[in-house]
PALO-648140 format. One line per 3 residues: number of its first residue (from 1); their letters; for each residue x, z, y of N, C-alpha, C, O. Coordinates in nm, 4 decimals. Example, Ala and Ser with C-alpha at 12.3 -4.5 7.8 and 13.67 -1.06 7.14 Angstrom:
<recs>
1> AS> 1.3190:0.7800:-0.5690:1.2300:0.7800:-0.4500:1.3200:0.7800:-0.3300:1.4236:0.8465:-0.3319 ~ 1.2850:0.7080:-0.2250:1.3670:0.7140:-0.1060:1.2900:0.7870:0.0030:1.3409:0.8039:0.1138
</recs>
This chain:
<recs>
1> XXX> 4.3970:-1.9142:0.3336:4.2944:-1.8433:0.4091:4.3395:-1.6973:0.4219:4.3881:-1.6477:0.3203 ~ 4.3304:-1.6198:0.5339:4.3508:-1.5319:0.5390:4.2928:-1.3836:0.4626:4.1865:-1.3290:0.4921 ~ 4.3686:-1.3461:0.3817:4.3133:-1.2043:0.3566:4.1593:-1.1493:0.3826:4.0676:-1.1567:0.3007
4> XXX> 4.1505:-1.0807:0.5433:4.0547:-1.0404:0.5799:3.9433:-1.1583:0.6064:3.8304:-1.1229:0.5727 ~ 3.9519:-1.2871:0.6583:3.8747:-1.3684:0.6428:3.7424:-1.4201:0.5226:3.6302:-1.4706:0.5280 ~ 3.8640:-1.3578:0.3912:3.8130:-1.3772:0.2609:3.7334:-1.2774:0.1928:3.6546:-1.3078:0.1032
7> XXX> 3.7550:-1.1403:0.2394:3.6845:-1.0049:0.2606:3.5506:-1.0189:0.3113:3.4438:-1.0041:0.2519 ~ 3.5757:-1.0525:0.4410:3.4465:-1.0866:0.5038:3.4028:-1.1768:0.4594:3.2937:-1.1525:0.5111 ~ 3.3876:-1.2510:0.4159:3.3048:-1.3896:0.3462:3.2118:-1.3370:0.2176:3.0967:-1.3666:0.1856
10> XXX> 3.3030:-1.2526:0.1612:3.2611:-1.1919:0.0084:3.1855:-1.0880:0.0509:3.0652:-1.0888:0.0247 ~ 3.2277:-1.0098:0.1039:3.1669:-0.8892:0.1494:3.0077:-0.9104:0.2353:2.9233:-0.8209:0.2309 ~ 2.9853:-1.0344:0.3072:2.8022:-1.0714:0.3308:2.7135:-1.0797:0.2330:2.6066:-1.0201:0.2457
13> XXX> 2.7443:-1.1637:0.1042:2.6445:-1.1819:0.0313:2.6541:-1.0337:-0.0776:2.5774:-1.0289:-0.1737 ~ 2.7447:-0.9283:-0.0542:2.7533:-0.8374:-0.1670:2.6439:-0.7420:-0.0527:2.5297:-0.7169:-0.0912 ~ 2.6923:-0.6932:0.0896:2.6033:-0.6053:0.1935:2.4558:-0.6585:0.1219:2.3795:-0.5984:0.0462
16> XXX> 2.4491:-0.8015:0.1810:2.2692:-0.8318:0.1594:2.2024:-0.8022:0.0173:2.0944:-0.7431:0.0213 ~ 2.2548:-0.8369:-0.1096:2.2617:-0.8057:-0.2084:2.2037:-0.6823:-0.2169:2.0889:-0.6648:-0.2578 ~ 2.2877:-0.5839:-0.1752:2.2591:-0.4061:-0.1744:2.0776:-0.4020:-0.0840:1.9693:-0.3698:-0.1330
19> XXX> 2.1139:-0.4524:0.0699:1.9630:-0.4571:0.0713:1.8947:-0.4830:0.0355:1.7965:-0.4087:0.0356 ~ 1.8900:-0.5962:-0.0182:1.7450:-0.6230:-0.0734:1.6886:-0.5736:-0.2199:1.5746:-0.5958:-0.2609 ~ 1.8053:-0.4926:-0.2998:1.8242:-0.4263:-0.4226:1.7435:-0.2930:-0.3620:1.6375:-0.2590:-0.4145
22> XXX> 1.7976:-0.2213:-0.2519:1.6966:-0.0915:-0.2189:1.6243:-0.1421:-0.1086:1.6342:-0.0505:-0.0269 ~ 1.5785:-0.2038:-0.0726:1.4752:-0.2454:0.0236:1.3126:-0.1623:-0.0823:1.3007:-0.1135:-0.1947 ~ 1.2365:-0.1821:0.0123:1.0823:-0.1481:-0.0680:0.9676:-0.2670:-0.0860:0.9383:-0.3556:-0.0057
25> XXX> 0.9177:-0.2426:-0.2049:0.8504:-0.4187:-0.2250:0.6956:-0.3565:-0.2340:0.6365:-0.2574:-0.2769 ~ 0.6782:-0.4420:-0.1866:0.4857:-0.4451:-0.2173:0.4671:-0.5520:-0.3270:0.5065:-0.6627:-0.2902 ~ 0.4192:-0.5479:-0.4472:0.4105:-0.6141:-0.5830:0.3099:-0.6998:-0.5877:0.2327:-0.6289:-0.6524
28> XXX> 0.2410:-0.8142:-0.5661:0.1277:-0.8454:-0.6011:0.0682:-0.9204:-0.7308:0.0393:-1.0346:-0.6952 ~ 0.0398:-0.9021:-0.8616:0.0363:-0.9494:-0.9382:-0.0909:-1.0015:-1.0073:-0.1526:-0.9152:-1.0697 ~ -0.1250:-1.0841:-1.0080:-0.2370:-1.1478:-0.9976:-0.2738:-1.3010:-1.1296:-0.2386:-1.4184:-1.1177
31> XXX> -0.3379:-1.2487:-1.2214:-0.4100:-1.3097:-1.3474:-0.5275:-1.3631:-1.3729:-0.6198:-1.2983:-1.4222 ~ -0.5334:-1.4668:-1.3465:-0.6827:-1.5810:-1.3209:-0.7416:-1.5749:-1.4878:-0.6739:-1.6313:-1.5738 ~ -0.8321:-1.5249:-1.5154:-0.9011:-1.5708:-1.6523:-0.9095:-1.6827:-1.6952:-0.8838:-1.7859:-1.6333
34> XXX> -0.9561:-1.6698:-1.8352:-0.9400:-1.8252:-1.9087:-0.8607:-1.9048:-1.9741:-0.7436:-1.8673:-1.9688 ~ -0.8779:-1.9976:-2.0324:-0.7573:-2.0521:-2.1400:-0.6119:-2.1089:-2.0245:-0.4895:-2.1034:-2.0363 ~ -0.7228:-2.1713:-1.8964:-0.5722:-2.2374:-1.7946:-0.5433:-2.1327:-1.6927:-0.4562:-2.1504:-1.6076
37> XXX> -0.6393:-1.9868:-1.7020:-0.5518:-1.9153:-1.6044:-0.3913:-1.8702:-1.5694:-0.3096:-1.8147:-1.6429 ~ -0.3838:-1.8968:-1.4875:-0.2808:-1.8706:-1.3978:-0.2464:-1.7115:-1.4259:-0.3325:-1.6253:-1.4435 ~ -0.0595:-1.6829:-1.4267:-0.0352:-1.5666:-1.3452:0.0679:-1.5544:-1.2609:0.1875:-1.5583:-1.2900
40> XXX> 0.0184:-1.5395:-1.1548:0.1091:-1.5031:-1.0294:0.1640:-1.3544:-1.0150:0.0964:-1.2517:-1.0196 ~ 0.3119:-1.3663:-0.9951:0.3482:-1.2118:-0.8971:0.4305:-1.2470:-0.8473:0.5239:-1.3218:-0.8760 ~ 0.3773:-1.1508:-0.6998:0.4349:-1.2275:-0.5863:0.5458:-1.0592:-0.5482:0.4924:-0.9484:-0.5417
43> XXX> 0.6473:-1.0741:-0.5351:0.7176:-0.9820:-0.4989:0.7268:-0.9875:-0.3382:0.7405:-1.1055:-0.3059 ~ 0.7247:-0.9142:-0.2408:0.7296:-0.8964:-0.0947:0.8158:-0.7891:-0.0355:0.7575:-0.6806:-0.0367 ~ 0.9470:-0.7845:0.0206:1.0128:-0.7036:0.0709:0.9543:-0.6243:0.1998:0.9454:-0.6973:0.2985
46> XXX> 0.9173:-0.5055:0.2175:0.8523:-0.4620:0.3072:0.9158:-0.5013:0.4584:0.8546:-0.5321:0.5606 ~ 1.0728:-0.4878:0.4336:1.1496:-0.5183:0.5220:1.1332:-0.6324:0.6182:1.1417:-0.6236:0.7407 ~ 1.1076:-0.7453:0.5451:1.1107:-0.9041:0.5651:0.9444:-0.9293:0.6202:0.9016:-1.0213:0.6900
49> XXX> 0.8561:-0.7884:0.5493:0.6919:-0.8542:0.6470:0.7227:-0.7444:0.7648:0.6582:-0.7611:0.8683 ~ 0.7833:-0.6709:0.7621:0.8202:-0.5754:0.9761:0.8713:-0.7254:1.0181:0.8021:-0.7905:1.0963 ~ 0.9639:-0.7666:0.9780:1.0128:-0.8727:1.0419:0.9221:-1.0106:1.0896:0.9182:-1.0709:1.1968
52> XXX> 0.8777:-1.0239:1.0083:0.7742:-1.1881:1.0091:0.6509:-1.1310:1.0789:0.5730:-1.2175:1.1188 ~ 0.6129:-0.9917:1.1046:0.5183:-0.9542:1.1920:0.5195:-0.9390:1.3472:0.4254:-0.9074:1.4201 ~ 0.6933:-0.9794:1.3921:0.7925:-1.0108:1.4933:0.6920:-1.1308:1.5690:0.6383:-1.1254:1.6796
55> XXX> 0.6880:-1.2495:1.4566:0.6525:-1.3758:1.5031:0.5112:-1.4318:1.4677:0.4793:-1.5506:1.4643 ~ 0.4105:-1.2923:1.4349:0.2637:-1.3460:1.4209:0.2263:-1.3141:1.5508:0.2852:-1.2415:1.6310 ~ 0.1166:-1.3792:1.5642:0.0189:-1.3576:1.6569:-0.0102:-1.2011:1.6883:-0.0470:-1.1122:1.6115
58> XXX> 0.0205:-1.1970:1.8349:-0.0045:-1.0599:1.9123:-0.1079:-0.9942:1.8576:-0.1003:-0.8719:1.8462 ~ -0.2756:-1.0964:1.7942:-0.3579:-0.9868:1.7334:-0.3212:-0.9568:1.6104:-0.3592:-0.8599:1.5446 ~ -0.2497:-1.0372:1.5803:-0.2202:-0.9514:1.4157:-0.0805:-0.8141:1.4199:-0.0524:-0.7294:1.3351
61> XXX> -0.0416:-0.8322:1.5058:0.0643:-0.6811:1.5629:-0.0079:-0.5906:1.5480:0.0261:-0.5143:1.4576 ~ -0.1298:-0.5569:1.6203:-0.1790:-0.4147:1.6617:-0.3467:-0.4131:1.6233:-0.4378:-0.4887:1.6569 ~ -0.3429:-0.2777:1.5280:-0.5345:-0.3069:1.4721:-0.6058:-0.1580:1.5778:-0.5802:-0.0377:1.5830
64> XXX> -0.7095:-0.2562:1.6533:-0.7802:-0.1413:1.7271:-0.8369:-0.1042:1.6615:-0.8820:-0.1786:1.5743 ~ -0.8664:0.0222:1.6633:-1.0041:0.1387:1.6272:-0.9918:0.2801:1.7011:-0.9617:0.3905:1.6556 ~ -1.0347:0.2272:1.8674:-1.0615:0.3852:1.9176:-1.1587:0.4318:1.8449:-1.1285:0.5477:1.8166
67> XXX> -1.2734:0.4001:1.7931:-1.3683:0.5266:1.7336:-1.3378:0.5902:1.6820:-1.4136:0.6871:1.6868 ~ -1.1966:0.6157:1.5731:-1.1612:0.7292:1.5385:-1.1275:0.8464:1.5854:-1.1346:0.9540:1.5260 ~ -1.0650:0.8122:1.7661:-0.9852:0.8864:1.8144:-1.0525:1.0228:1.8297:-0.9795:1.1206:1.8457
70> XXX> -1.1651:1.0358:1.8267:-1.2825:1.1625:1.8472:-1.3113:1.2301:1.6876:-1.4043:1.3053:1.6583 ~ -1.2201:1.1873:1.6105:-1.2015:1.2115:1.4474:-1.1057:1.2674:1.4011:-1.0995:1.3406:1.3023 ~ -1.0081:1.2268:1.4881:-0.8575:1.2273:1.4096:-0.8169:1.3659:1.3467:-0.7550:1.3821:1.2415
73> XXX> -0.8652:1.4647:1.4343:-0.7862:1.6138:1.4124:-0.9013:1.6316:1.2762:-0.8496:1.6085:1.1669 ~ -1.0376:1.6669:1.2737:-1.0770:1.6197:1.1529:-0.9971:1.5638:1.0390:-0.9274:1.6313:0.9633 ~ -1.0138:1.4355:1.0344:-0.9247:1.3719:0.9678:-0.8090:1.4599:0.9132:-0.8292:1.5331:0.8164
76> XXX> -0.7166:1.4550:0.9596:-0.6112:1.5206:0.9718:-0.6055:1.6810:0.8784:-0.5410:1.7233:0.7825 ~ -0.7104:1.7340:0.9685:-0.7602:1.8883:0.8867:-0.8005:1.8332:0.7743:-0.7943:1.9260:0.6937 ~ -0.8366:1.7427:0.7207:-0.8896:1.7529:0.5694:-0.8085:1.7073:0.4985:-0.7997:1.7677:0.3916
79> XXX> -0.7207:1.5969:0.5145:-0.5986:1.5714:0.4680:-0.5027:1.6702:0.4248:-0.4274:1.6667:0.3274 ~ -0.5223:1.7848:0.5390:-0.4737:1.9074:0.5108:-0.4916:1.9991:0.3910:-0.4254:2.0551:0.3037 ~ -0.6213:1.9839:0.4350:-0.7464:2.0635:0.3149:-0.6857:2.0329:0.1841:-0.6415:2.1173:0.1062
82> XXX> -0.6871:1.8922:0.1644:-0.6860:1.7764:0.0295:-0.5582:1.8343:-0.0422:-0.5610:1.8793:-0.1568 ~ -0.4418:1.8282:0.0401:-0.3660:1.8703:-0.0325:-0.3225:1.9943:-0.0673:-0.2511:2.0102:-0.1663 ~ -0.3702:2.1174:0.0286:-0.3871:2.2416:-0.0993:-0.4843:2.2639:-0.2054:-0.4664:2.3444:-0.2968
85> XXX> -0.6178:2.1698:-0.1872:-0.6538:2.2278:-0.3086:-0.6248:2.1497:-0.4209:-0.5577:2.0477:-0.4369 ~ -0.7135:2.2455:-0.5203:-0.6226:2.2075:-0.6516:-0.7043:2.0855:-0.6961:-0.8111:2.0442:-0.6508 ~ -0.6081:2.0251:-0.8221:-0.6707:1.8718:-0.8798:-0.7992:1.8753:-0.9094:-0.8212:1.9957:-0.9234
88> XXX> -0.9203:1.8054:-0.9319:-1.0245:1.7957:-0.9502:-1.0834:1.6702:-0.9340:-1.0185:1.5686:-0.9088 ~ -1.2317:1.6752:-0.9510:-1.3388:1.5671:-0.9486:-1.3831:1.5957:-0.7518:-1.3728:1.7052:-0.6965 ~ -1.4052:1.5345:-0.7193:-1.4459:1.5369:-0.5275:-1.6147:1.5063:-0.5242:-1.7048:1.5825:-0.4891
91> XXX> -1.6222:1.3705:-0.5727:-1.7321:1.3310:-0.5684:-1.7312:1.2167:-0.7043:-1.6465:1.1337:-0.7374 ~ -1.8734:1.2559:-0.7686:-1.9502:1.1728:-0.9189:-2.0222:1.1143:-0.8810:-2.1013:1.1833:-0.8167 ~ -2.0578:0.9715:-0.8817:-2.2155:0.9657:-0.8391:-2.2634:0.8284:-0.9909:-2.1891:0.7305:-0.9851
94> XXX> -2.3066:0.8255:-1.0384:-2.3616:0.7809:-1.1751:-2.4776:0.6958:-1.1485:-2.5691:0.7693:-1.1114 ~ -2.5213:0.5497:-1.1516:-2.6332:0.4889:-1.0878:-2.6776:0.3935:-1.2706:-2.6252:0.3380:-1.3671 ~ -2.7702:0.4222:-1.2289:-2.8140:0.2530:-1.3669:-2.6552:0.2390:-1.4180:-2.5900:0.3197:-1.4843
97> XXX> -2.6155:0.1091:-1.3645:-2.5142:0.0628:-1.4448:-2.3676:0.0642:-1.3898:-2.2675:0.0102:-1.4369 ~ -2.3820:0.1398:-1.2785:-2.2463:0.1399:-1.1804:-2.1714:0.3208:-1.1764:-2.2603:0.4040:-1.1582 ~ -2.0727:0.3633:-1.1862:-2.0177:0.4598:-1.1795:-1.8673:0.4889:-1.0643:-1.7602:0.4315:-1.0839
100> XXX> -1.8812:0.5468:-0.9959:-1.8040:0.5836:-0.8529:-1.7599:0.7690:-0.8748:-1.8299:0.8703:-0.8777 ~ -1.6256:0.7475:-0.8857:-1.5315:0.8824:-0.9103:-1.4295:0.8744:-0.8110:-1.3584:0.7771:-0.7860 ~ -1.4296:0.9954:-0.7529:-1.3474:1.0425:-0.6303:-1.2839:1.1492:-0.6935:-1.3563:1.2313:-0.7498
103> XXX> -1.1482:1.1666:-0.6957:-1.0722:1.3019:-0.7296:-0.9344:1.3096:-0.6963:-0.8599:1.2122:-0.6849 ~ -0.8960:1.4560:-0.6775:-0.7567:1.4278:-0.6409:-0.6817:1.4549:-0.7872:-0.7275:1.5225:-0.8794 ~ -0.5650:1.3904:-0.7842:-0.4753:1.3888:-0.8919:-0.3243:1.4211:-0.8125:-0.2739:1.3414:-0.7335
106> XXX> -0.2784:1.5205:-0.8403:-0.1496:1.5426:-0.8394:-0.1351:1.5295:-0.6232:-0.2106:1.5741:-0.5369 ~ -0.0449:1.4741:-0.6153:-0.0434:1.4212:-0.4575:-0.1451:1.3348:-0.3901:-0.1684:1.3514:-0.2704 ~ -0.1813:1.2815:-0.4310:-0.3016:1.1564:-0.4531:-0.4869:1.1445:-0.4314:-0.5468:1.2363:-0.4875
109> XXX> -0.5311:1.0935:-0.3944:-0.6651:1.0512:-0.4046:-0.7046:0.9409:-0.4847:-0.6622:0.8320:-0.4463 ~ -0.7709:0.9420:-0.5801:-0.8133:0.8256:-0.6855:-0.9398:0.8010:-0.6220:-0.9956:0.8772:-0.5431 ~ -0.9974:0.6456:-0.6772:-1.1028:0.6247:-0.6730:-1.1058:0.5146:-0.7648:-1.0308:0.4171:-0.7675
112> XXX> -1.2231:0.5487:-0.8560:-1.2866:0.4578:-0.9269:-1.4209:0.4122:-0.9043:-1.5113:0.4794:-0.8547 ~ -1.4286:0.2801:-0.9485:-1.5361:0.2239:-0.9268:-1.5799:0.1151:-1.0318:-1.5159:0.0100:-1.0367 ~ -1.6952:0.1382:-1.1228:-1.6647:0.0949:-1.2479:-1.8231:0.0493:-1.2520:-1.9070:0.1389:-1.2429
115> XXX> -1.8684:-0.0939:-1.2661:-2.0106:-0.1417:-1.3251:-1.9844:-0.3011:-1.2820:-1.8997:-0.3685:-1.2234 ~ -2.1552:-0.3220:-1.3720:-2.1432:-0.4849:-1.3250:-2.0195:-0.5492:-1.3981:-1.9887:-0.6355:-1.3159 ~ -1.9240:-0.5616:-1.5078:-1.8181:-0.5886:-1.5286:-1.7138:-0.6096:-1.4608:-1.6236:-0.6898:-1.4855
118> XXX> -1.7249:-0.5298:-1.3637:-1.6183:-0.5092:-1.2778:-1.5343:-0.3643:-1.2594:-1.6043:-0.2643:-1.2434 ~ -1.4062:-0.3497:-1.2606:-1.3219:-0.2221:-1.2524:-1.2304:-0.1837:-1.1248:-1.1243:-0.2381:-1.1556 ~ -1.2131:-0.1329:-1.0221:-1.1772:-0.1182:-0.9210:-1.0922:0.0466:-0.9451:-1.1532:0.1387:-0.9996
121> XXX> -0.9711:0.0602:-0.9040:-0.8764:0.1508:-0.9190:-0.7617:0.1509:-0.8103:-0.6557:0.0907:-0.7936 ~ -0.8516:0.2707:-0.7292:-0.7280:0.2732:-0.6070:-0.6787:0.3995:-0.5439:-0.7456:0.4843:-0.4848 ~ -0.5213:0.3966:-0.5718:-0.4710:0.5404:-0.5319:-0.4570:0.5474:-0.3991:-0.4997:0.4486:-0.3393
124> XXX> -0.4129:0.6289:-0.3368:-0.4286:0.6785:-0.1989:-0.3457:0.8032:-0.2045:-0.4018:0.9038:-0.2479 ~ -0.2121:0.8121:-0.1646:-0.1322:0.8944:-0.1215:-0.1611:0.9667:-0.0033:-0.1600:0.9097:0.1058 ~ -0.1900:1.1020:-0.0164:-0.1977:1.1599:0.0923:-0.0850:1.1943:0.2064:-0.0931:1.2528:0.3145
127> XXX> 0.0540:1.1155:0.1159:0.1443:1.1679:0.2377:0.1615:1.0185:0.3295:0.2057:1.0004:0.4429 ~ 0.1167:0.9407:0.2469:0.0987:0.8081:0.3063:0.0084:0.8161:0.4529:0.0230:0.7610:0.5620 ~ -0.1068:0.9276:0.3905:-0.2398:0.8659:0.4928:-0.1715:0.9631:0.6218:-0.1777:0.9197:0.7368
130> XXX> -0.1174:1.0744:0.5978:-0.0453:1.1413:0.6559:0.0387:1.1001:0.8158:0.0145:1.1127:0.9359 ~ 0.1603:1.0390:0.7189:0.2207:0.9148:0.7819:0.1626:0.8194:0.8630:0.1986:0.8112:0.9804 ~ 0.0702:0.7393:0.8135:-0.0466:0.6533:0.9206:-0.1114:0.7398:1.0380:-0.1178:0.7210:1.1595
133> XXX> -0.1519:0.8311:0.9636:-0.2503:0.9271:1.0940:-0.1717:0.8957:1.2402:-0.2133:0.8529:1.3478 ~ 0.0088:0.9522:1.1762:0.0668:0.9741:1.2697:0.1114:0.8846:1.3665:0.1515:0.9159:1.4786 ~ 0.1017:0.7496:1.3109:0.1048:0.6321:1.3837:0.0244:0.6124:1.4696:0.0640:0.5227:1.5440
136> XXX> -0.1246:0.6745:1.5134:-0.2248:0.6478:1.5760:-0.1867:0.6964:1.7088:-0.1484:0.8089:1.7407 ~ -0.2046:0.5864:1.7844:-0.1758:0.5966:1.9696:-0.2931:0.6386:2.0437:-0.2743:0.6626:2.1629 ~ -0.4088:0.6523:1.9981:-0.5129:0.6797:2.0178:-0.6129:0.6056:2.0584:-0.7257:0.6549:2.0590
139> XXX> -0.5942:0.4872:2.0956:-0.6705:0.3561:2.0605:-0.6372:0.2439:1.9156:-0.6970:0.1372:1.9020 ~ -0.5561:0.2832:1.8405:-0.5094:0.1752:1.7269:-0.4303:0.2163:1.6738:-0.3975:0.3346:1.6819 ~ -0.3567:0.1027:1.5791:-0.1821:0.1033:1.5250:-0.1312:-0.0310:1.5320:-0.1882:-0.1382:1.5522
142> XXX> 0.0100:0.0042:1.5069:0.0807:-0.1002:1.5268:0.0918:-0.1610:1.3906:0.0657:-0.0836:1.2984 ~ 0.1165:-0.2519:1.3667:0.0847:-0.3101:1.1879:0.2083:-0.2825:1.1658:0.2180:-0.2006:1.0744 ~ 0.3247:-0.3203:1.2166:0.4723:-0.2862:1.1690:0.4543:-0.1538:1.1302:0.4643:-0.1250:1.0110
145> XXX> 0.4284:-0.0661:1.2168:0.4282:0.1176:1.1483:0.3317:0.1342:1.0233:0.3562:0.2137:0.9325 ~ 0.1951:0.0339:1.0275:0.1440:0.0784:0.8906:0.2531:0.0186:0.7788:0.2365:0.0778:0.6721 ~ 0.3224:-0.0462:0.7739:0.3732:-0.1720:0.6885:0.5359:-0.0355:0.6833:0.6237:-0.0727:0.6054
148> XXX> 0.5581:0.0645:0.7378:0.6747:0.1054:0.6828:0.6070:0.2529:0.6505:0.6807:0.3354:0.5965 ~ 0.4694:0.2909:0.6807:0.4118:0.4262:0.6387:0.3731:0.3699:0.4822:0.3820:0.4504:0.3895 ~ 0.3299:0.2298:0.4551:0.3194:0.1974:0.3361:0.4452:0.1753:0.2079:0.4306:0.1627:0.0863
151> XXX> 0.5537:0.1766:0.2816:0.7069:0.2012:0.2284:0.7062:0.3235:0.1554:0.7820:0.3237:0.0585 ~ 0.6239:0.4549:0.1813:0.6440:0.6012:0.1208:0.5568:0.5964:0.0258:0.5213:0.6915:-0.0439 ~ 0.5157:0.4745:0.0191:0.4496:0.4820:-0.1155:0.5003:0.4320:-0.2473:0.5487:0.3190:-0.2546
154> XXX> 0.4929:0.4995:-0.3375:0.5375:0.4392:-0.5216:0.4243:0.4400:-0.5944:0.3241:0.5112:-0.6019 ~ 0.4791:0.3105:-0.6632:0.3460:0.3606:-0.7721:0.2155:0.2023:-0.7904:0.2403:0.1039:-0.7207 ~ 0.1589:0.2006:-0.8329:0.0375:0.0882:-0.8638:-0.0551:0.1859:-0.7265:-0.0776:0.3065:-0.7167
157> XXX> -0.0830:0.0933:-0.6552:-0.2252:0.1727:-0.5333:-0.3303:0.0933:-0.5672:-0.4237:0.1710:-0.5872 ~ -0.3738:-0.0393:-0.5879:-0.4602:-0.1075:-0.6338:-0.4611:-0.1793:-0.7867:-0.3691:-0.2459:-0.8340 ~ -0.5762:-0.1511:-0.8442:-0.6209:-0.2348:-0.9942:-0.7489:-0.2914:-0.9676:-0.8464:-0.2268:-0.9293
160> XXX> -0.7460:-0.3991:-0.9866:-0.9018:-0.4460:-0.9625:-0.9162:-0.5899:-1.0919:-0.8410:-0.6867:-1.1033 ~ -1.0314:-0.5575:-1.1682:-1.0671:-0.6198:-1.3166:-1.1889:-0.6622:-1.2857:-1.2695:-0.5836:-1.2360 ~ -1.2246:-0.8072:-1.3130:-1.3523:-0.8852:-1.3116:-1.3619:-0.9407:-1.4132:-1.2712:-1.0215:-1.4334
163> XXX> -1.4147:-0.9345:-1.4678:-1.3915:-0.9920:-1.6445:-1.2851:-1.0217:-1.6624:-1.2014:-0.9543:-1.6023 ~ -1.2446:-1.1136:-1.7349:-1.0736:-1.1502:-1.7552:-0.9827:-1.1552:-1.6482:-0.8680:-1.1881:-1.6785 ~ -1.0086:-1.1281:-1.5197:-0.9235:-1.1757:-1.4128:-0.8845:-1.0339:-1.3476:-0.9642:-0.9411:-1.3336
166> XXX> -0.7889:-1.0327:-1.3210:-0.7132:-0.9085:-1.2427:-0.6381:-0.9161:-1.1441:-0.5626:-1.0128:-1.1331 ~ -0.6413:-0.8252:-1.0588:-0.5099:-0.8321:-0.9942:-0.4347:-0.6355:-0.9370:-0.5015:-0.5372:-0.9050 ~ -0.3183:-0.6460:-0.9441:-0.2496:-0.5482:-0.9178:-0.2097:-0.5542:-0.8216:-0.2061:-0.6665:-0.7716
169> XXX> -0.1503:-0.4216:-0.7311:-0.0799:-0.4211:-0.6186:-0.0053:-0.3139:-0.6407:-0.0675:-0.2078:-0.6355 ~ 0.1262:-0.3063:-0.6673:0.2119:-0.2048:-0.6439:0.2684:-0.1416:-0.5349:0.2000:-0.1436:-0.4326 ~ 0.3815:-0.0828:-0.5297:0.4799:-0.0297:-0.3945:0.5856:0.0444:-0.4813:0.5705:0.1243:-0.5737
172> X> 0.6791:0.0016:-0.4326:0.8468:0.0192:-0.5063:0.8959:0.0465:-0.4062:1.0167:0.0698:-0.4009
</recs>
């Protein structure tokens, strides 16, 4: 076999290899309560859902929402806002048995949501929401552009706890 023939042969599965080693994953990890619960994690190359969003259905391509479009610079300005000021509490609100915390942390927007035996924990990158804004055509987005504005994200973005059962969502 020739030399370069044998190069190239070796050299496909080492290229793909490298991609999918730095590609970006969306994590889903997911723990059913109970003695027979289940745990699932589902690893997802961000790369491979732009792609498979190629061959869904035209409505699942593009999510309308003109009502924002009379928002956006809003939007936008507070996003602004968000990230000069400094870390803090945003909004407390304390009920009977349920508790809801809004604050920024570092780059970030937290939100907790804690009662009822249930725990809800979700970050929110502001350079993320940033990124999305900018995707907006002014009637919608395209799901491929949210799906690579969600690429600039690291980190756990969702925790959600129901008695024994959980599930996580990362971004790598």
């Amino acid at each position: 076999m020739p030399t370069k023939l044998l190069v190239g042969i070796l050299l496909v599965p080492i290229v793909m290899f490298g991609v999918v080693i730095s590609a970006d994953y969306a994590v889903v990890d997911v723990r059913e309560g109970g003695p027979d619960g289940m745990h699932i994690i589902i690893p997802v190359p961000l790369a491979l859902a732009r792609v498979a969003l190629s061959f869904a259905p035209e409505d699942a391509q593009y999510v309308p929402c003109p009502e924002i479009s009379t928002y956006i610079a809003d939007i936008q300005r507070a996003v602004g806002e968000l990230h000069a000021a400094r870390d803090g509490v945003l909004v407390s609100v304390e009920e009977r048995d349920e508790t809801v915390l809004i604050r920024k942390v570092g780059e970030n927007v937290e939100i907790d949501v804690d009662g009822n035996g249930e725990e809800v924990h979700v970050t929110i990158p502001l350079d993320a929401v940033v990124e999305m804004l900018d995707q907006y055509d002014g009637e919608g987005f395209y799901t491929k552009d949210l799906i690579r504005s969600i690429g600039e994200v690291h980190g756990e973005v969702v925790h959600v706890r129901d008695g024994d059962e959980e599930v996580k969502v990362w971004i790598w």
